[in-house]
C-alpha positions as semicolon CSV with decimal commas, in nm:
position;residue;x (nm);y (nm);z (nm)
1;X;0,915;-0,667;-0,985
2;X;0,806;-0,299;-0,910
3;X;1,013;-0,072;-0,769
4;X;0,852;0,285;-0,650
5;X;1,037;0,566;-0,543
6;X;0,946;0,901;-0,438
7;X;1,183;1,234;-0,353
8;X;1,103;1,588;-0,255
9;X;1,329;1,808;-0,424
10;X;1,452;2,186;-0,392
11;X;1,399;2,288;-0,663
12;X;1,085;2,445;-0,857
13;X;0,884;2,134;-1,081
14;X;0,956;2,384;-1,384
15;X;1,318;2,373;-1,361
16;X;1,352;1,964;-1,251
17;X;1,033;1,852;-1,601
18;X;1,285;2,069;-1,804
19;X;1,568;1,854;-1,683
20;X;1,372;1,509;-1,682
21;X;1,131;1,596;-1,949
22;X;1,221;1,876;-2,200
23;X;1,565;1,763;-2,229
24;X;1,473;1,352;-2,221
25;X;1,797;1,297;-2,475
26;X;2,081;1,418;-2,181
27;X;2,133;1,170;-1,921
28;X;2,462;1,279;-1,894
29;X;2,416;1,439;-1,545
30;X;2,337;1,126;-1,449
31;X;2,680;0,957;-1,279
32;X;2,788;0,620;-1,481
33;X;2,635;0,764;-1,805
34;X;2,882;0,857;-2,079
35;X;2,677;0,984;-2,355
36;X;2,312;1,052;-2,438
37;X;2,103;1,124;-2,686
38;X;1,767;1,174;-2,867
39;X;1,661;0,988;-3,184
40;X;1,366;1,129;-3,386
41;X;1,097;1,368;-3,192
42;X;1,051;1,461;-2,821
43;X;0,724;1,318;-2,770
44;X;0,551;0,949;-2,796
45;X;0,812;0,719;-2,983
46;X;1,123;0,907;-2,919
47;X;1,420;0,684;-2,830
48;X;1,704;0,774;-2,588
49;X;2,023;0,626;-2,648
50;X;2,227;0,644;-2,358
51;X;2,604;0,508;-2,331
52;X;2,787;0,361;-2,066
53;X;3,059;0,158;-1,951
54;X;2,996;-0,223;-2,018
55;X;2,849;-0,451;-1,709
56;X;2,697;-0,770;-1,594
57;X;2,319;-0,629;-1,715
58;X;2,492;-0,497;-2,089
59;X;2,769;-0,677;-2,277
60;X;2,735;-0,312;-2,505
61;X;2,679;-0,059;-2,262
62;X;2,423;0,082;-2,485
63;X;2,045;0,130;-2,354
64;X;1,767;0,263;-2,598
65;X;1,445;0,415;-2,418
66;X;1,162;0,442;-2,609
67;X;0,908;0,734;-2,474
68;X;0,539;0,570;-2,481
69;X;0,398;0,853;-2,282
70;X;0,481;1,225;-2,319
71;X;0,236;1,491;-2,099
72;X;0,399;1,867;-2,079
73;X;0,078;1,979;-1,904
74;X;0,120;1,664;-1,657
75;X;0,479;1,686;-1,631
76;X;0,463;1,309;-1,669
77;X;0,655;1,056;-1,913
78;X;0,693;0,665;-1,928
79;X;0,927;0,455;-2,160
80;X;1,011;0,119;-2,227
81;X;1,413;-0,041;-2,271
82;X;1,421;-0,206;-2,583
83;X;1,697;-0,392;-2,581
84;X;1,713;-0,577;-2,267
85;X;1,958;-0,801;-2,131
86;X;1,933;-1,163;-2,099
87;X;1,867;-1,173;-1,767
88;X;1,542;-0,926;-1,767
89;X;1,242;-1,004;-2,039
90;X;1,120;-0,610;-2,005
91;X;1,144;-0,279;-1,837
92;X;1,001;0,040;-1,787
93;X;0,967;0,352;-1,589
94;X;0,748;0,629;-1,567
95;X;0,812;0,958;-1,426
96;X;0,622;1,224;-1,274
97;X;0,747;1,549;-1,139
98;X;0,453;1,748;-0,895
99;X;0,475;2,097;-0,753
100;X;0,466;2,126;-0,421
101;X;0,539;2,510;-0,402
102;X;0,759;2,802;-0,586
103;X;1,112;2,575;-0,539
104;X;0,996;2,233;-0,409
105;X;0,892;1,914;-0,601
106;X;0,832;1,548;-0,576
107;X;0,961;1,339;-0,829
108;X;0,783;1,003;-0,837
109;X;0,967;0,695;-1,064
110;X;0,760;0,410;-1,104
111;X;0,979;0,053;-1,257
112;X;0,872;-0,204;-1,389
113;X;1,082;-0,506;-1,452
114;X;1,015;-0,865;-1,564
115;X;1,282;-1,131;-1,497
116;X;1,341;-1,417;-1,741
117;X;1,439;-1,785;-1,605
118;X;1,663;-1,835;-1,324
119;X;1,728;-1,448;-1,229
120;X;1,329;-1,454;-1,079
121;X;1,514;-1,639;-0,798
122;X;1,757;-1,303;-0,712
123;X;1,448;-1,083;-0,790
124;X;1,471;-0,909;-0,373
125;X;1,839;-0,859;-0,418
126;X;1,807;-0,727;-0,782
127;X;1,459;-0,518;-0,632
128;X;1,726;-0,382;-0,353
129;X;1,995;-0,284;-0,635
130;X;1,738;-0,103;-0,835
131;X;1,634;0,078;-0,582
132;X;1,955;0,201;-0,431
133;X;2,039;0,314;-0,811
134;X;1,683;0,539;-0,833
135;X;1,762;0,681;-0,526
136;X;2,122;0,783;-0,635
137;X;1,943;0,892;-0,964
138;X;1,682;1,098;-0,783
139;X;2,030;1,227;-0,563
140;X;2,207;1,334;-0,875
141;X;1,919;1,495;-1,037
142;X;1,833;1,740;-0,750
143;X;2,214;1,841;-0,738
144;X;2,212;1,862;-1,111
145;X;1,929;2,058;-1,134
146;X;1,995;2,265;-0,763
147;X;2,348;2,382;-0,961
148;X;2,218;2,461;-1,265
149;X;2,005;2,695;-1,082
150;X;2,246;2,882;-0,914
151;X;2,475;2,901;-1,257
152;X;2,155;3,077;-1,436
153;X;2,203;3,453;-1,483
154;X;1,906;3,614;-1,299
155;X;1,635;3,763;-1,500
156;X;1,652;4,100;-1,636
């Protein structure tokens, strides 16, 4: 199952790659995420650990993200979950941030997930959850990064 998403943002792609990219370890602006952080290097085979409340796709409520592409120049990055719920054999998501002008962006995500057994059969409704959950994500991450701006002290 793919799911693509795409969102023009207000913000400049410098300030949104340092969010998404620079700072890959915090996923705390994201809502439903209690704790974040980086293990080893920014870069290829960095993991994210990120925390959150237990549900139906993790007993734990522990995700780690490995980072299999890293591009500064590109603004682009892709990982991989490692440890996957029962219900989904693999996922990943790559994201690219584009400038489209001084304080406006697209942000492209671009998931991949593989269902295992007898959850292929929900695969639209799950497609439809994932999607409604980037698009929040994509939500939060403009505000995030729209009030950060605005709390910066201007340049001297």
């Amino acid at each position: 199952m793919k799911v693509h998403l795409d969102r023009e943002l207000a913000a400049s792609a410098e300030d949104v790659w340092r969010v998404v990219g620079e700072r890959f370890g915090d996923l705390t602006w994201s809502e439903g995420i209690d704790a974040s952080h980086l293990e080893g290097e920014l870069g290829v085979g960095g993991v994210r650990i990120c925390r959150f409340e237990p549900n139906a796709f993790s007993r734990e409520g522990v995700v780690r993200e490995r980072l299999t592409e890293f591009d500064r120049e590109a603004r682009v990055l892709a990982y991989v979950a490692e440890n996957m719920p029962g219900v989904m054999r693999s996922a990943s998501n790559r994201w690219s941030v584009v400038s489209l002008g001084p304080d406006r962006c697209r942000v492209e995500m671009r998931a991949e997930v593989e269902l295992r057994g007898i959850a292929r059969l929900f695969a639209p409704l799950l497609g439809l959850g994932l999607r409604r959950m980037g698009s929040r994500t994509l939500q939060e991450l403009e505000a995030y990064v729209v009030q950060c701006h605005r709390e910066a002290p201007a340049p001297a």
